[in-house]
Each structure stands twice: as structure tokens, then as C-alpha cells.
N, C-alpha and C positions, 0 to 999 in steps of 0.2 A: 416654202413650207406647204404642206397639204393643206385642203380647207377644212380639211376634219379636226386636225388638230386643235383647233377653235373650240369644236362642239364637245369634245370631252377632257381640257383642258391638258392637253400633251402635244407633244404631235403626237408606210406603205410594211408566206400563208403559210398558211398551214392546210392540214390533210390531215384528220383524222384517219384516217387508211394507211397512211405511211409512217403513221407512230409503233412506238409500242407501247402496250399500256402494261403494269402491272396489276392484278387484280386487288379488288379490297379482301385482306387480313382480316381474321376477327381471333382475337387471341382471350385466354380466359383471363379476368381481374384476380389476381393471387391473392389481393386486397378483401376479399370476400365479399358477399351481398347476392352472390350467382352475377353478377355484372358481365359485362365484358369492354375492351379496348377494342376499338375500329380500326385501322390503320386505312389511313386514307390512298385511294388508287392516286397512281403519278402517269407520267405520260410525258416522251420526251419529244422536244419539241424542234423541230428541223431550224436552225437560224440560217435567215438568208446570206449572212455575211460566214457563213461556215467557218465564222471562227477569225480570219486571214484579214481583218483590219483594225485588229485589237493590239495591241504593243505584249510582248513577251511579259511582261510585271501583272498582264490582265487575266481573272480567271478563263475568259472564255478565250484565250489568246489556241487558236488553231482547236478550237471545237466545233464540230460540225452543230451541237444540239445543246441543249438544256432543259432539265428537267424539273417540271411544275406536279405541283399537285392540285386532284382535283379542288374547283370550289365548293365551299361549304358555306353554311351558317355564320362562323364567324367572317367568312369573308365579306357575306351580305351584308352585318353589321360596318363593316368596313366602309362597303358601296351606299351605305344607308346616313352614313356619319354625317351631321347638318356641319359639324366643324371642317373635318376634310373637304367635304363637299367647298363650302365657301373658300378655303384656301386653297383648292383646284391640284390637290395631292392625293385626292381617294386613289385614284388613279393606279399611283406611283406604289402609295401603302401596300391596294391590293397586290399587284406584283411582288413586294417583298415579301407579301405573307407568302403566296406561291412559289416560287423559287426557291428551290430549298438548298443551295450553295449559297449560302449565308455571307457568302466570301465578293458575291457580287453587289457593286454598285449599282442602285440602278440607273440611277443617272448618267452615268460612263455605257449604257446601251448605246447602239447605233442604233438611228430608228427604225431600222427598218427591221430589226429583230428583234426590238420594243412591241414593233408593230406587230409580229409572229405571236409573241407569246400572248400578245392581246388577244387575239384570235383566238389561240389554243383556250384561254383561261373561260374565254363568251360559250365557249364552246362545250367545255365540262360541265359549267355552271348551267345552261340554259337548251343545249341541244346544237344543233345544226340551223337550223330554220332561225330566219331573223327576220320577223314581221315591220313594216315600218308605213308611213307615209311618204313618198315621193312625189315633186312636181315634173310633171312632162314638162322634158327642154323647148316641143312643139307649141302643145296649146294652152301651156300653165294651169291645167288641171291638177287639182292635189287627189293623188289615190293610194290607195293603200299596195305596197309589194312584197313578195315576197324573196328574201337574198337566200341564196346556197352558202354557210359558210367553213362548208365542207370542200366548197371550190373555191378555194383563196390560195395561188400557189405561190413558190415563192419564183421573183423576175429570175432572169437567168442572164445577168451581168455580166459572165467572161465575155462574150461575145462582144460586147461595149470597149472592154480592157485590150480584146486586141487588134477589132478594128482602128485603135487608137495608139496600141503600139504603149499602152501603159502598164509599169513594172510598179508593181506596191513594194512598199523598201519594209526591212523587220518593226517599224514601228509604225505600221500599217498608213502611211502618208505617200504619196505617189506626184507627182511632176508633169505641170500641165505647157510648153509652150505657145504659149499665146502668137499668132497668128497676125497681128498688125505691129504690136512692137516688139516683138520678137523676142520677150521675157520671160524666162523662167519662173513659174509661181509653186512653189510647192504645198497641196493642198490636204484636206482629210476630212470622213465623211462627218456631218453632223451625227451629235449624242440627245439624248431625250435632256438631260439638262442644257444645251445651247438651244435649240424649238421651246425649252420652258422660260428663259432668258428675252427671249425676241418677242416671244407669245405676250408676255409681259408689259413689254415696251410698245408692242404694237397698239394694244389696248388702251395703252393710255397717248400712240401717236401716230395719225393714220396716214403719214407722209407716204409714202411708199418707196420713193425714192429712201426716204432713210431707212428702210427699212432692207431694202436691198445691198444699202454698202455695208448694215451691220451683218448680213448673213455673210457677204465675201469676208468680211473680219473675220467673222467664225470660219471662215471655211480658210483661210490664204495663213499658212504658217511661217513662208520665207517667200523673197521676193530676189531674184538669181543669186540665195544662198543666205541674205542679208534677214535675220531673223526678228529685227528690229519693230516692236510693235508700229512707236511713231513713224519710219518708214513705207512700212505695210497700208497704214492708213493713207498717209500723204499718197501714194501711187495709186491706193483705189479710189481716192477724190479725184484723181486725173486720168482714170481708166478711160481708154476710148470704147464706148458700148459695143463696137465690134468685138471685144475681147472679153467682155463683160459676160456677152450673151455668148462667146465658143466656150464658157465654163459653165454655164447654165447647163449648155446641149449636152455638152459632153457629161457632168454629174448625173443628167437623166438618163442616160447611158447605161454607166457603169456603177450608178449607186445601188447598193445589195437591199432587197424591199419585196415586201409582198403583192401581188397582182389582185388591185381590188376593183379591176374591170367585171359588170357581168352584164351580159343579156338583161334587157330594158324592154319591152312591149307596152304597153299606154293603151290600157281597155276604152281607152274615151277616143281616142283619132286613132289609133292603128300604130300611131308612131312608132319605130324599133331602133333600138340602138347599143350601144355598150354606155353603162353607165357605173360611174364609182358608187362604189356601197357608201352611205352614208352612216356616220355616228351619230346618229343620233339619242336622245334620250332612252329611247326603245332598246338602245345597244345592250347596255347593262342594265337597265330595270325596265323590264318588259312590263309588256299592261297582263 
């Protein structure tokens, strides 16, 4: 799971540049008053998983994009909500308000296209520029940076799928052989509802080890064929960690996600390096 996922209660762009935007509408109120109707600008939004790991039943099943509208006011009240906010679903609400295919779950998102429209939506609502506090990995100074998140792109996964010789089958799941016991698992990526599941459990259990076999759970659909929950479990309590960590490597590979590496400099030591953008509170309520 990312560490971000923690800080805005969910659980990896977007490019402004490579959308298209429709402009805002103002239409007259027939209703009278001299008023008018707004129609809000939309903007569609590149999904890193282009659609190709969503099962045929799913709206965005072979869509490259999805489109949001921008934020507003009522969104704010959204992001502002003391109720949402405590149940760790503002998040999710905003999203629904934006998306305007009504038809999607949001929680059936892969995250990594979760993670897109998160982007796009920080983006309408507040700009490109993302002010925040960072501590240098060097000298644990806390200073203020500044993120581009106009350069958030999305990873580029084929490459992962066929160094690996991996076929996604029509219901977006794909087959991993394991390398020590020579087993067939057949896998799929995590949804923002499985990260909001774990996130849950983690918080209230800081084993890590358990927390590890309940992502393989989430992640391990059939074991050479055998779809059997209690099976699946039993073989990943006797996973040999050689095999454990070839699905680790491999999902970071070939999971569909946005690039939230950037350029790091540290005005206090000099320090430079790539570093993950953080969600922090700054994300969506800026000072």
C-alpha cells in the first residue's frame, strides 16, 4: 500500500496538457430574474489502467479516460464535512460528486486510476502548484516545497506485462508462476475499496506480517485453478517468501499508477533526489 494512503484516508497522473477541457457554458434562466445557469467545465481524465483491467460488466471496462467536472463550492463543503471527514469517506464522496457516469462505483476503481482522478480533481479545484512541508531524507530538516502537479504522469506498465510474458485474461485477472513452488496463482490488481479494507484493519493492527498475507488475500484469486477461499489462505500461510516477494516485484512492475516521483533539493544541506509527493493535509485544504 502507499504511505499516502494513510494521510488522506484512501489509498499512485495526470497532465493537464493532455486533456481536453470543455469550456464553461452560461445559458440564460428561462426561469426569469435576469439570472443565469453555469454549466460547469469537465475535463477528461487519462486512466492509467486505460480501461484493460476492469471485467466487461464494468463501466470503464476498455476506456482509455474518464470524465470529471471541475471542483466547486459544493465540493468544498464536501472536503469540509467534520462528518465525512471523521468517517475517512470525504475522499470517496468528492469523487462521486465529480465523475459524472453515475454508473461508476467508486470503490470498484483500481487505484491507480483512483489516484488519476485525484490528481485531475486537486488540480481544478486549487491549480497546479502544491505548497507543502517536507522533511529532508538527509538532515531531517522540515521545509516548505513546492510539487508540479502538472507533472504527475501516468507509469507505463506494458513494458512490466511483457518482460514478464503476462496475458490479462477478459476479466482483467492475469497468472503469475511462482518461481520456488512452481504454482500457478492467479491474481488482480487492488480497488480503492480493498486499500480502504486493509487501511482499516491496519489501524486498528500494526502486525505487518498480517498485514501482508491479507493484501496477498486481496490480491491471489485462484491457486493452480482451485478458487477456494479457505485453500488460497491455507497456501499463503505456507507461502515460501521467495514467492511472496516475486509477486511483490512483479505488481510493481506491471501495476497501472501514476508517477509521483519528483525532483527534491533541501535548501538546508544541498541534499537532491527524487522524492514522492506527499498527501498531505495541504493536498486538499490548502493554507
Amino acid at each position: 500500500m502507499n504511505r499516502n494512503a494513510d494521510r488522506t484516508g484512501q489509498q499512485e497522473g495526470f497532465m493537464p496538457q493532455d486533456t481536453d477541457t470543455i469550456p464553461p457554458v452560461a445559458t440564460e434562466n428561462t426561469g426569469g430574474g435576469g439570472l443565469f445557469n453555469w454549466s460547469a467545465p469537465t475535463e477528461f481524465v487519462k486512466l492509467p489502467s486505460k480501461g484493460q483491467f476492469y471485467a466487461p460488466s464494468h463501466p470503464l471496462h476498455q476506456e482509455d479516460t474518464v470524465e470529471i467536472k471541475y471542483m466547486t463550492a459544493k465540493e468544498e463543503d464536501i472536503l469540509t464535512s467534520k462528518s465525512l471527514l471523521t468517517k475517512g469517506v470525504a475522499i470517496d464522496r468528492l469523487l462521486e460528486s465529480l465523475i459524472l457516469n453515475k454508473a461508476i462505483d467508486i470503490s470498484t476503481l483500481l487505484v491507480g486510476d483512483k489516484n488519476a482522478i485525484i490528481m485531475a480533481a486537486r488540480v481544478t479545484g486549487y491549480g497546479d502548484n502544491y505548497a507543502t512541508s517536507v522533511t529532508c531524507p538527509q538532515c531531517q530538516t522540515s521545509i516548505e516545497h513546492d510539487f508540479d502537479l502538472s507533472d504527475i504522469p501516468c507509469r507505463d506498465h506494458h513494458e512490466g506485462l511483457q518482460n514478464h510474458n503476462i496475458t490479462i485474461s477478459e476479466a482483467g485477472t492475469f497468472n503469475l508462476l511462482l518461481p520456488f513452488t512452481k504454482v500457478t496463482v492467479e491474481c488482480r490488481f487492488l480497488t480503492g475499496k480493498d486499500e480502504m479494507k486493509m487501511l482499516k484493519k491496519a489501524r486498528t493492527n500494526r502486525n505487518e506480517e498480517a498485514n501482508l498475507t491479507d493484501t496477498l488475500r486481496a490480491l491471489i484469486m485462484s491457486v493452480n485453478g482451485n478458487p477456494d477461499a479457505i485453500d488460497i489462505a491455507s497456501f499463503i500461510n505456507m507461502m515460501p517468501a521467495r514467492d511472496s516477494r516475486y509477486i511483490r516485484e512483479v505488481l510493481s512492475e506491471i501495476t497501472p499508477n501514476v508517477d509521483m516521483q519528483q525532483a527534491f533539493e533541501c535548501t538546508a544541506c544541498g541534499y537532491a533526489s527524487q522524492l514522492e509527493v506527499p498527501l498531505t493535509t495541504d493536498f486538499f485544504w490548502p493554507k
